[in-house]
N, C-alpha and C positions, 0 to 999 in steps of 0.2 A: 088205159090206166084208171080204175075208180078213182082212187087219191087225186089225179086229175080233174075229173070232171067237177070236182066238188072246189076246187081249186079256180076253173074257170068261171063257177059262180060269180066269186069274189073281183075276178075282173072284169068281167060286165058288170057290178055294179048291183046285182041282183041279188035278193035278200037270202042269205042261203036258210038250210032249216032249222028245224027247233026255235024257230020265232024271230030268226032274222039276227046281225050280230048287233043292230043298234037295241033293240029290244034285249037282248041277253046283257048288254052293259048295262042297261039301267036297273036292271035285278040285283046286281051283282053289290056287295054292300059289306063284305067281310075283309079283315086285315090278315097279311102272313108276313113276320117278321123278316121272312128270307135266309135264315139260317138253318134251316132243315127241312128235309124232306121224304116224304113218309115212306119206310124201306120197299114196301108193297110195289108205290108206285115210279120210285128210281129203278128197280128189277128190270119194271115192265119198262122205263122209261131207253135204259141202257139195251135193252136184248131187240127192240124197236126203232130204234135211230141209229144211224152212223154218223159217226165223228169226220167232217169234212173240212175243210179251210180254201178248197180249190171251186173255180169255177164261179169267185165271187169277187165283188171290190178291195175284197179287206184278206187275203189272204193267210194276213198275221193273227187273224183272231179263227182262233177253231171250233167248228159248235157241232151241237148233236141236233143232226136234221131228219127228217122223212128224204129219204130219195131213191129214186128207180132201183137199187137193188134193197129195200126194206120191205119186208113181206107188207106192210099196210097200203101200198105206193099200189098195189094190185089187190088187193082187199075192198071189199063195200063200206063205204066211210061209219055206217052201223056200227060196224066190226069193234070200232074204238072206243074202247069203254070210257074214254075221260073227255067228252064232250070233241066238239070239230078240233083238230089239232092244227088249228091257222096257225099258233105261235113256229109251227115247223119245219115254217118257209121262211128263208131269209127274204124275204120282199124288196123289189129295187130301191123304195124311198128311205128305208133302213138303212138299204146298202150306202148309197149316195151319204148320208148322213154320218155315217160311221167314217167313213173314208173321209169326210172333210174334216172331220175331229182330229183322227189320229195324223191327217196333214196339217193342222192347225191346232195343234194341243194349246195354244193361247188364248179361242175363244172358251175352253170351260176352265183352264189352270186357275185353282184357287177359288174357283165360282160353283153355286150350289148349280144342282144341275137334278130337274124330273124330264122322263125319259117316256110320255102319254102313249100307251100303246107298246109296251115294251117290247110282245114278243120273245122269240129265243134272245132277247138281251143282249143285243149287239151292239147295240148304241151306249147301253148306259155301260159296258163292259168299255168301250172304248173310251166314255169319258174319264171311267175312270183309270184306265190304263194313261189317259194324257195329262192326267194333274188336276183333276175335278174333288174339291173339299169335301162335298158331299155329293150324293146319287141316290132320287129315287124311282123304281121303277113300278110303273102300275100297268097294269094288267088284267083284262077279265079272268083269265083264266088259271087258276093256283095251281095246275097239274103242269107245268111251263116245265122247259129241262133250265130254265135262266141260270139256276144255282149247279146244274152242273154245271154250265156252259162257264161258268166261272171257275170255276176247280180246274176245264179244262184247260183255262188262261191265268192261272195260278193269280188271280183277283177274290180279295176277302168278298163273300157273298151281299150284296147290298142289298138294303131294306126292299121289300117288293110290297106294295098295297092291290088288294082285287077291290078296293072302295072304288063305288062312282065317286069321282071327282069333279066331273061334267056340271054344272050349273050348280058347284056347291059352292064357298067360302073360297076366294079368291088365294090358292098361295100365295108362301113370297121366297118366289124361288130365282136367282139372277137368269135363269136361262130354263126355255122349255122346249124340248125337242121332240117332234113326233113324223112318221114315216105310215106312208100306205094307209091314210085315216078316213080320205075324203072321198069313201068306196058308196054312202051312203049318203041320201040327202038328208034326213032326220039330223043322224050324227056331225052332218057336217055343221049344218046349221048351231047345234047344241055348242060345238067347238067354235064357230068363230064367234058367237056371244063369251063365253067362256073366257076366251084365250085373249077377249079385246078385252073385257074387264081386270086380266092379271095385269095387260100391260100399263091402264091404266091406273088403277092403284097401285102395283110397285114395280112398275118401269121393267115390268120383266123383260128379255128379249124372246124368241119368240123364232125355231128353225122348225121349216116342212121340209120334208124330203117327200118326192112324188114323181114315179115317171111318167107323167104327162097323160093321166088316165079321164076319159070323160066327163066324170063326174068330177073330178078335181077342176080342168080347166073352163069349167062350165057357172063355176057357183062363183057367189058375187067374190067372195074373197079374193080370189085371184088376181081381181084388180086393186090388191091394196098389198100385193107381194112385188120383192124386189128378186133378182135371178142371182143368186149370190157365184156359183159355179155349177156346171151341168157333165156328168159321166157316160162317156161309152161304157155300154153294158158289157161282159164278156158273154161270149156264145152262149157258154150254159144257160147262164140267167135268162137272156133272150130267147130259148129253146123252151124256157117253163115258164116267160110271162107273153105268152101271146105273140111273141116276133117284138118286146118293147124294144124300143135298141137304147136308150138314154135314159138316165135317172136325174132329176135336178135337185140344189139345195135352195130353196126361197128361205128367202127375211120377213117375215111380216111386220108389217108398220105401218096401222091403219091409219088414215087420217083425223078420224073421228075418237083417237084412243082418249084426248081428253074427256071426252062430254060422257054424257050420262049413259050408263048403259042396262 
């Protein structure tokens, strides 16, 4: 499968191309309100993905994904005119993440909630499916199906930003949730400065979702995570992430969140 190989990139760890994905988020610099999406590329985006909900953590939520019967799954990732489609993959830290919300719709009810690395939008789809006041979700990439993926879980469209946000003005968001992010060491590095300075100016909390990937349990962070709950993966997932079998939710809570950063 092309779509594959370009796939397996990402899980080694190894920069894929057009300049690596840490390097493509620090370009990225434009806002999209999240309420529309240009007829051209929903056409393409619809005749291109299928609507699945099987074969994942979260069965209750439906998305539009790339998989083995989409013509681009056997296509040279060239082929795709709207940049790498990583958003296309539901990724296990995603999964993990989404599933602890909608079993826990307590930790975002009522609480602002950014969704780092959005993706096909399944996380911030599920926050706000479980009582989340606000949601925003960012993203490198504005050609994302997020806003359908909401249409197809009957959720009003939420704000979606492609700003780097990384090393900018600390939100002040009560809760920040990110899945499958610490694929690079650049980027990771960028997020845990990042992410310790939200918590320490306003007390953000602070969810990864990771299933247990090299470069994730390699980098200092790791040791300033708590194990909140850990997922058996279903088959399928396990069949398109390299044999992962488990997904976990970590807490972050560094020690050092007071001091200067």
């Amino acid at each position: 499968m092309a779509f594959s190989s370009w796939k397996r990139l990402l899980l080694s760890g190894r920069a894929c191309r057009r300049g690596g994905p840490a390097l493509r988020w620090k370009r990225c610099c434009h806002w999209n309100a999240g309420k529309s999406l240009d007829p051209e590329v929903r056409a393409f985006l619809e005749e291109n993905t299928e609507v699945t909900s099987s074969g994942h953590l979260t069965p209750e939520i439906r998305l539009r994904l790339l998989t083995p019967r989409c013509r681009f799954w056997r296509e040279k990732p060239d082929l795709w005119p709207y940049g790498d489609p990583f958003w296309a993959i539901y990724w296990p830290g995603g999964q993990a993440l989404s599933r602890y919300i909608l079993d826990n719709p307590c930790v975002v009810k009522g609480r602002s909630v950014l969704d780092l690395g959005s993706g096909c939008g399944a996380t911030a789809i599920a926050a706000v499916m479980s009582g989340a006041s606000q949601v925003l979700a960012n993203d490198i990439d504005p050609r994302t199906a997020m806003i359908l993926n909401c249409e197809l879980n009957h959720v009003t469209p939420f704000p979606i930003t492609i700003k780097n946000i990384i090393n900018s003005e600390a939100g002040n968001w009560d809760l920040i949730v990110l899945g499958d992010m610490f694929y690079d060491e650049q980027l990771a590095d960028g997020l845990h400065h990042w992410l310790r300075k939200c918590i320490r100016i306003h007390q953000t909390e602070v969810l990864i979702g990771d299933p247990g990937r090299h470069q994730f349990l390699s980098h200092s962070i790791h040791n300033q995570l708590r194990k909140v709950i850990e997922y058996s993966l279903p088959e399928y997932t396990r069949q398109e992430n390299n044999g992962l079998t488990s997904s976990t939710v970590w807490s972050y809570q560094p020690s050092n969140s007071l001091e200067s950063c």
